[in-house]
N, C-alpha and C positions, 0 to 999 in steps of 0.2 A: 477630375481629382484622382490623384493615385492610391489604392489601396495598399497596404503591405498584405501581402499574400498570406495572411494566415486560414491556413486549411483547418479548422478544430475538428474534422471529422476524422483524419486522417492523424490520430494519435497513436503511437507505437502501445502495444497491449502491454500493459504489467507485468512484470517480471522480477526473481530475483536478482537480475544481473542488470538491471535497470533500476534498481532501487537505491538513492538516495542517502545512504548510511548515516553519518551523521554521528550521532553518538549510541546509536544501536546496533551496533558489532554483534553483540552477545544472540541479540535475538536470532539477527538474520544467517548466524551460523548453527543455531539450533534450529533453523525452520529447513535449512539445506540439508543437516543431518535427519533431519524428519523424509525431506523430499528422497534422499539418496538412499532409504530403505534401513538408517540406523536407529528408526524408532521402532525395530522391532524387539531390540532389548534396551532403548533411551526414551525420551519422553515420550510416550503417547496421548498427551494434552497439553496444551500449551491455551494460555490464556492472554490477551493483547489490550490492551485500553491505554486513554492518551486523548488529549484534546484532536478538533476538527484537523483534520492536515496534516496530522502524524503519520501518518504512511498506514492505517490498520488494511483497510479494502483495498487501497494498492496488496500488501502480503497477501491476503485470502485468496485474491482474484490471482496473483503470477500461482500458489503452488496450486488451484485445481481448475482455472479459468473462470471469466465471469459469471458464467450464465448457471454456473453448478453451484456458485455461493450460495446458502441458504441463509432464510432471514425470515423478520416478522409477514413476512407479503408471500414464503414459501408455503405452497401446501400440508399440512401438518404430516401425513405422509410417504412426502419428500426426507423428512427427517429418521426415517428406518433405516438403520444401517445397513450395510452390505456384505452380508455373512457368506462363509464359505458354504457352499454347497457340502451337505454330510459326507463324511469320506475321503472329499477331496483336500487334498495338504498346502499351506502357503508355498506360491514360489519363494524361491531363497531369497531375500534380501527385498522381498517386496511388501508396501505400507500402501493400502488406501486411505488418503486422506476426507477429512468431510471438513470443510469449513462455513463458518454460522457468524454471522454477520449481526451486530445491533441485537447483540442480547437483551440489552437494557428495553426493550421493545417488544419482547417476545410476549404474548398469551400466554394464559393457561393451560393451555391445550397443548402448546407449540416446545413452551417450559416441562412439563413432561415428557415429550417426545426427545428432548433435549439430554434430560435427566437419563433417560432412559439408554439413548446412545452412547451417552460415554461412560456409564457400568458396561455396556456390550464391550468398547474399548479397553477396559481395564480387565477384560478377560480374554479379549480376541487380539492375539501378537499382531495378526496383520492389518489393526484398522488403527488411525489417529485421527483423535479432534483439534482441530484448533479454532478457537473462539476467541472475537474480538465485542468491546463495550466502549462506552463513552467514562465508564469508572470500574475503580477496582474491584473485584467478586462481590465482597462483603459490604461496600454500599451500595451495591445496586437494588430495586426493587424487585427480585424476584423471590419464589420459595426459597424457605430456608436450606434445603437437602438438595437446590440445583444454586445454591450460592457457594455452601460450603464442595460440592463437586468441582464448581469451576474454578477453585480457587487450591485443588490438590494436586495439580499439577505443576507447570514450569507459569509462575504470574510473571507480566513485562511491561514496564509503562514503557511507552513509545517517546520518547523525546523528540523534540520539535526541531527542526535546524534554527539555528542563529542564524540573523542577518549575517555575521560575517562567516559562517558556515557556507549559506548560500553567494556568497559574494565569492568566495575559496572554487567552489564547485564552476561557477560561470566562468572566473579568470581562467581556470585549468582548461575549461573548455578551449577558452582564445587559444592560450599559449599552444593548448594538442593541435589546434586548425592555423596556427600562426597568423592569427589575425589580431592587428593591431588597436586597439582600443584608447581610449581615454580614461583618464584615472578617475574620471568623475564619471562613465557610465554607468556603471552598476552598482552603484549605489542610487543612481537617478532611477535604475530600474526597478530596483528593490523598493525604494522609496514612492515610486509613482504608478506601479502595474501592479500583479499579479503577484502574491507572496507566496503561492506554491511552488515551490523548486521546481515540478516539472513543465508547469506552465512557465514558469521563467526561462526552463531549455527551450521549450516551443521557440518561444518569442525571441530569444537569442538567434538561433536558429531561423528563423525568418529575416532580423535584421540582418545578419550575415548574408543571405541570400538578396536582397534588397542592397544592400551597399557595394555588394560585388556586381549585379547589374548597373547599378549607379554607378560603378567606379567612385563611389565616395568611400572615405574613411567613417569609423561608426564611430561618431564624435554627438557631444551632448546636441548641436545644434541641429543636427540631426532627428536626436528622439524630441527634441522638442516640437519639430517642423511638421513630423508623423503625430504628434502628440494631438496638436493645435489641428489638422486633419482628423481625430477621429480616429487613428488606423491602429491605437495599441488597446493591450488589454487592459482593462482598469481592474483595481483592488477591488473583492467581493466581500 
C-alpha cells in the first residue's frame, strides 16, 4: 500500500513571513514594528488572545523562537527580564523581546514574575513583552494588578480564518505552482482533513508531490483513493 509522504517532522519553523494573515493585518504589523526595533518609542506590550488555531504560539515562537517561549511549565526564574548592564547604553534601534505563552495558566509565583517584568518594560526602552491567553485580560483568572497590566497595552483578538479564507490561500497556492486542481478539492479538503491552514499547506504540498510522481492530476478521486488508504490527515 502507498503512503503519501507526509514528513510531520519536517515542518518549516514559525515565522512572520509564514504566517497566515487573514483578517489580522493590524497585529502582524505591530509585531514587525516591535521585531524591527520600533518599539523603542511604540508599543512595548502587546497582548494576543483568540480561540485554539488562531495563530497565538505560531507569533510568539517566529519573533523569539520556540524554545525561549515562556509559559506555565517555564521556571519561575526564566521570567527575569534582561536588563542592561549599569552604564552600558541601548543599541540604537534594538528591542528585546520576551514572549509568555498561556497566561491563563500561570501560577502564583509565575503571575508575579509576570507582573513584575512588564513594570521593568514600561521603564526599560529596550525590552518588549508580548503575551498571548485563551481570553481577553480582564476575564482571565489571574491577579487583579497582572490583569489590569496586560490589558495596558496594545490588546488583539486573533481572528480565525474562514473556510473560504483558507480555500483563497490553497487555490493561490495552485495558481503560484501552476497546478491544476479540481473545483471540488479543496473544499473536500477543508471539509475532510485538517482545519489548520498550515497543516492544510503541508498536505497540499505533499498531494502536489504525490500526483506529480503519479503523473496524475489532483482530482477529488484521487483524495478519495488516499483517503480510503489511510494516508491523509484527519480533523483533530
Amino acid at each position: 500500500m502507498y503512503q503519501l509522504p507526509l514528513d510531520l517532522h519536517r515542518i518549516e519553523a514559525p515565522s512572520l513571513e509564514n504566517f497566515v494573515v487573514g483578517r489580522n493585518g493590524e497585529v502582524l504589523a505591530q509585531l514587525r514594528l516591535m521585531r524591527e526595533g520600533a518599539g523603542l518609542s511604540g508599543a512595548r506590550l502587546i497582548y494576543l488572545w483568540g480561540e485554539p488555531g488562531c495563530g497565538k504560539s505560531h507569533l510568539l515562537q517566529a519573533l523569539v523562537g520556540a524554545p525561549r517561549v515562556l509559559g506555565p511549565d517555564s521556571p519561575p526564574d526564566a521570567f527575569s527580564a534582561v536588563a542592561l548592564a549599569p552604564g552600558e547604553p541601548a543599541a540604537p534601534q534594538a528591542t528585546t523581546i520576551v514572549a509568555i505563552d498561556d497566561c491563563d495558566r500561570l501560577d502564583d509565583e509565575r503571575q508575579q514574575r509576570v507582573f513584575q517584568l512588564i513594570n521593568h518594560a514600561r521603564a526599560q526602552p529596550g525590552l518588549a513583552v508580548v503575551a498571548a491567553g485563551a481570553q481577553p485580560p480582564l476575564a482571565l483568572a489571574l491577579r487583579d494588578d497582572l490583569r489590569t497590566r496586560l490589558g495596558s497595552g496594545l490588546v488583539y483578538r486573533l481572528q480565525l480564518l474562514s473556510d473560504d479564507e483558507k480555500a483563497a490561500v490553497l487555490n493561490r497556492v495552485a495558481a503560484e505552482r501552476g497546478v491544476a486542481i479540481s473545483s471540488d478539492v479543496v473544499p473536500w479538503l477543508i471539509g475532510h482533513t485538517s482545519r489548520d491552514i498550515r497543516a492544510l499547506l503541508r498536505l497540499f504540498d505533499a498531494l502536489d508531490r504525490h500526483a506529480f510522481e503519479r503523473k496524475r492530476a489532483i482530482t477529488l478521486p484521487l483524495l478519495r483513493e488516499l483517503d480510503a488508504a489511510g494516508a491523509l490527515i484527519k480533523s483533530g
